[in-house]
C-alpha positions in Angstrom: -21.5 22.0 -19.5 -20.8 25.5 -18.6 -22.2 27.7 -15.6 -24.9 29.4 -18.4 -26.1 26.3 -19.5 -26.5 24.5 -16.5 -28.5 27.1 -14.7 -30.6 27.3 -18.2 -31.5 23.8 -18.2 -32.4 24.4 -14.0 -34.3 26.9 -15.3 -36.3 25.1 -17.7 -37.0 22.1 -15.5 -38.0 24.3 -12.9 -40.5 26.2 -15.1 -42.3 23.0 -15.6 -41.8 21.7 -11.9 -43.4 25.6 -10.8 -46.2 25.0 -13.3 -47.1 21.4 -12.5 -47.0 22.5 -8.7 -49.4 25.4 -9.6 -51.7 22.9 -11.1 -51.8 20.3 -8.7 -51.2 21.7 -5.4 -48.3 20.3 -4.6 -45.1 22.0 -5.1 -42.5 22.2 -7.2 -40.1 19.5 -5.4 -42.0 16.3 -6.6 -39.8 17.2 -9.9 -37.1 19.5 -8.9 -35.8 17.0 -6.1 -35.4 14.2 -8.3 -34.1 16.1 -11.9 -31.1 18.1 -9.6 -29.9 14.6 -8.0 -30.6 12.0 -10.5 -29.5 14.2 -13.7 -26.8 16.2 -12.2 -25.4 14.6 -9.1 -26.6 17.4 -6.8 -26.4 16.3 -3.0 -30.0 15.9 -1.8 -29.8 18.4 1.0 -29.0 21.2 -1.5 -31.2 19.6 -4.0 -34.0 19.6 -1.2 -33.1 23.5 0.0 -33.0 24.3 -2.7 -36.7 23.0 -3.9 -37.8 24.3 -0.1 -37.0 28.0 -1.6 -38.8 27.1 -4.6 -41.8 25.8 -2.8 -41.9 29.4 -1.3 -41.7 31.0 -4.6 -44.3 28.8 -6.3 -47.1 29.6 -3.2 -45.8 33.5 -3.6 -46.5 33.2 -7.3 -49.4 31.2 -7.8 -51.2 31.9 -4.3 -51.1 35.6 -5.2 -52.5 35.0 -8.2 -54.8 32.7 -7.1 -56.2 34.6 -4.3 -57.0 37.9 -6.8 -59.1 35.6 -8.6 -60.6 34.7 -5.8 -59.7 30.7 -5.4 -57.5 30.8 -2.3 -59.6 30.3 1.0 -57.3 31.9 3.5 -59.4 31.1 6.5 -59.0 27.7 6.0 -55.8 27.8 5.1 -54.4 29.5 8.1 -56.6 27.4 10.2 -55.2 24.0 8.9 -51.2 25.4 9.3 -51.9 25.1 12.9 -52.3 21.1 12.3 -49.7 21.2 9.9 -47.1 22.7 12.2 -48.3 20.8 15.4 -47.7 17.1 13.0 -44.4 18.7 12.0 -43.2 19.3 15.0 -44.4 15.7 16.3 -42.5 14.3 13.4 -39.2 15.8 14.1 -39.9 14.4 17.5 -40.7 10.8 16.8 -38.1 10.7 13.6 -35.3 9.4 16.2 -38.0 6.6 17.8 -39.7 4.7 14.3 -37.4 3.9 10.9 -38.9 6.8 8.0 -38.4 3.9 5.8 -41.3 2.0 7.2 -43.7 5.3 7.3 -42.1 6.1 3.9 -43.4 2.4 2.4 -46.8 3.2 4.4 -47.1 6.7 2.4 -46.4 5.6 -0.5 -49.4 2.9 -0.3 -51.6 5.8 1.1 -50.5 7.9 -2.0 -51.3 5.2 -4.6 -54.6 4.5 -3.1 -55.3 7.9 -3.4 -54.7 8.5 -7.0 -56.8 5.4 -7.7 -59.7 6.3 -5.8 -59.0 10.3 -6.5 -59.6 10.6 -10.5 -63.3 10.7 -10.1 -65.3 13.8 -8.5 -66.2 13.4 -4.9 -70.0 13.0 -4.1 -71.2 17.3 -3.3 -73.0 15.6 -0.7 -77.3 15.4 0.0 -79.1 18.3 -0.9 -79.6 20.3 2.0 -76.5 19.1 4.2 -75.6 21.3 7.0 -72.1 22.9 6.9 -69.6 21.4 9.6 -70.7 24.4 12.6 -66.8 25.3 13.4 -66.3 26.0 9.7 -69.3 28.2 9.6 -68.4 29.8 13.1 -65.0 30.7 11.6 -66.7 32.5 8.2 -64.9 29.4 6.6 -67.7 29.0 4.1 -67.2 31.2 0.5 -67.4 30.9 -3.3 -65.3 30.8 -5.9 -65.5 32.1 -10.0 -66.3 29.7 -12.5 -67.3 31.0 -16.1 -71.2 30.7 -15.2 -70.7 33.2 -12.4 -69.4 32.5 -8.7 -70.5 29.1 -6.8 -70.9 28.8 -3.5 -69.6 26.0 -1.2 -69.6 24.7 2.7 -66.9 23.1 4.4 -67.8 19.7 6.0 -65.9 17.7 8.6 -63.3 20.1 9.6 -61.9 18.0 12.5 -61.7 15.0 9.8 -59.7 17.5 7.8 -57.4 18.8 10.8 -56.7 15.6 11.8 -55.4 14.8 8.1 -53.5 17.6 7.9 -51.8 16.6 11.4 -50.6 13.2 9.5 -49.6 15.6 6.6 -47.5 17.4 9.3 -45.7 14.4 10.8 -45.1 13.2 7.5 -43.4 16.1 6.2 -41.3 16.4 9.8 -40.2 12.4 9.7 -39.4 12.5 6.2 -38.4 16.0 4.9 -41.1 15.6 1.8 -43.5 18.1 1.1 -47.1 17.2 2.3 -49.0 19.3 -0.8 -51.0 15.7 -1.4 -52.1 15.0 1.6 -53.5 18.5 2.1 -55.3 18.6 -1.2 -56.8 15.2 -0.5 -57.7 16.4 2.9 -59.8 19.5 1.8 -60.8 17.8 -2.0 -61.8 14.1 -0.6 -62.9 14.8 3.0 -63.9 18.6 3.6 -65.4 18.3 -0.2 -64.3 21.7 -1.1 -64.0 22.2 -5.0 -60.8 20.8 -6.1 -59.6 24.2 -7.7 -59.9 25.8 -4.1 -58.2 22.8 -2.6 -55.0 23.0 -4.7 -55.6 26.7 -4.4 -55.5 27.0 -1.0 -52.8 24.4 -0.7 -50.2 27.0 -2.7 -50.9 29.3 -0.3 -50.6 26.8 2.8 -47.4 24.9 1.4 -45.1 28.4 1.3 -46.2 29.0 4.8 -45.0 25.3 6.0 -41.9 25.7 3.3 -40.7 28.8 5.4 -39.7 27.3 8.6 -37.6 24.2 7.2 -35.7 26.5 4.4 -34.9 28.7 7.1 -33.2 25.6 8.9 -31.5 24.4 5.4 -30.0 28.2 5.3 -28.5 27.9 8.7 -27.1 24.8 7.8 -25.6 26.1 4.9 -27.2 24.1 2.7 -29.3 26.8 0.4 -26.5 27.6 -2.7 -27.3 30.5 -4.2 -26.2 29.4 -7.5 -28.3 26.7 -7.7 -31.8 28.4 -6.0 -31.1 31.0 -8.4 -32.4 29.7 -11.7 -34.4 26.8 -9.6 -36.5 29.9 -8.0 -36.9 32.2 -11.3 -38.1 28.9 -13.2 -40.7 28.1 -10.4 -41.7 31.4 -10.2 -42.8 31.7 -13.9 -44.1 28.6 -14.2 -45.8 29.4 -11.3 -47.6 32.1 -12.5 -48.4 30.3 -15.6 -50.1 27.6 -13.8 -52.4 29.7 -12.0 -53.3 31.3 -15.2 -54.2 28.2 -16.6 -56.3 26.6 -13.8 -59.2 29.0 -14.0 -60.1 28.0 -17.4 -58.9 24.3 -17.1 -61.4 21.4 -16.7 -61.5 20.0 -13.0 -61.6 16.5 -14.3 -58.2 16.5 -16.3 -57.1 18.7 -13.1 -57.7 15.4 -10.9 -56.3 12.7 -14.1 -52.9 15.0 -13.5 -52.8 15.1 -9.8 -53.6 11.7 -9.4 -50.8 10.7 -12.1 -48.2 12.9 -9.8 -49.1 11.7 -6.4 -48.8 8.1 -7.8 -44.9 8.6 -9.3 -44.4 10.2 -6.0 -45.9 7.4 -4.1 -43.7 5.0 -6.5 -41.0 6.8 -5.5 -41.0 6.7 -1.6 -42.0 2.9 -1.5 -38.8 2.5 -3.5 -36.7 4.6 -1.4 -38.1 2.6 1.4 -37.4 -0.5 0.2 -34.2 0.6 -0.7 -33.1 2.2 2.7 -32.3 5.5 1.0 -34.3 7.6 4.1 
């Protein structure tokens, strides 16, 4: 296979990984990771610096996009980075005390759970409920378009949600994975924000996280250009194309295809856990 055709076929792959990430709020590397080491042999740190620049491109693309049309809470999304950062930081920390294979095995339970239970909408809660008082001290609270006209929403149980995002955090420090599941589940199943503003919000929040570790991978040397070329211009556009497509898409497919990813990806780290491959 020559140099064109190889960065073609990266470039396709990663158009579908950009606009599945889009969708779903989790990033491009659920696919990217996997189709550069198991097809082609790539070493997994470029395979994963590479998909860390991607990640970056994908919140660029589709965040931009998303937050135009007015899905992106940016409040809430800076607010949770702080727990996000915090747990990542913990997790480099405690990567040298506990085996990732264990946590890995763990996730990966957590994950399945959560596509089984995460198919069906979550209760909007009793009429009248209060919104959590931090989130409506921080103007958290907002709207976002639908095709009858804006709807409103109220964050609930922010501290819930910080704390998940924490986890998320460690996660993604111990194991080097991207935490875009845990984040949607965290705002979708326990703050109850709309699920389009969750994996919204999470495109923007992911290419903040993303930043930081690419920036170690380039120091390290392990971010090849000729490989995050065509990886990066495929997420991009299908990054783009995603976002185009959520505003018109039906929230309850939205959920049958995130909890379909999150369950290969939980598949996926049991099996490396069992496997040792951490």
């Amino acid at each position: 296979m020559t140099i064109l055709e190889f960065s073609a076929v990266v470039a396709a792959a990663s158009l579908a990984a950009g606009f599945l990430g889009a969708l779903t709020g989790l990033g491009g590397g659920v696919v990217i990771i996997p189709f550069l080491t198991l097809v082609f042999g790539v070493d997994i740190r470029y395979a994963v610096g590479a998909s860390l620049v991607s990640v970056i491109a994908t919140s660029s693309g589709a965040a931009a996009a998303y937050l135009k049309e007015g899905f992106s809470n940016i409040r809430i999304g800076m607010f949770l980075e702080i727990a996000t950062t915090l747990g990542a930081l913990g997790g480099a920390f405690i990567a040298g005390l506990v085996e990732p294979r264990i946590i890995a095995v763990v996730f990966g339970i957590a994950l399945i759970s959560s596509a089984l239970t995460g198919r069906n909408a979550h209760l909007a809660g009793p009429a009248g409920a209060l919104p959590d008082p931090l989130a409506a001290r921080l103007k958290m609270n907002s709207s976002y378009p639908t095709e009858q006209g804006p709807v409103d929403y109220v964050v609930r149980s922010l501290p819930s949600g910080f704390g998940l995002m924490s986890v998320a955090g460690i996660l993604s420090g111990l194991l080097g994975i991207g935490s875009g599941a845990l984040k949607v589940i965290a705002m979708d199943r326990i703050m109850r924000l709309p699920f389009k503003v969750s994996t919204a919000t999470s495109n923007f929040m992911i290419g903040v996280t993303a930043v930081g570790s690419a920036g170690v991978y380039l120091h390290r040397g392990y971010i090849d250009p000729g490989l995050t070329m065509p990886v990066v211009l495929g997420v991009l556009a299908g990054s783009l194309l995603g976002s185009r497509i959520l505003k018109s898409s039906e929230t309850q497919r939205l959920r049958i295809l995130f909890a379909v990813v999150i369950a290969a990806l939980g598949v996926e780290m049991i099996v490396h856990g069992l496997t040792n491959r951490f």
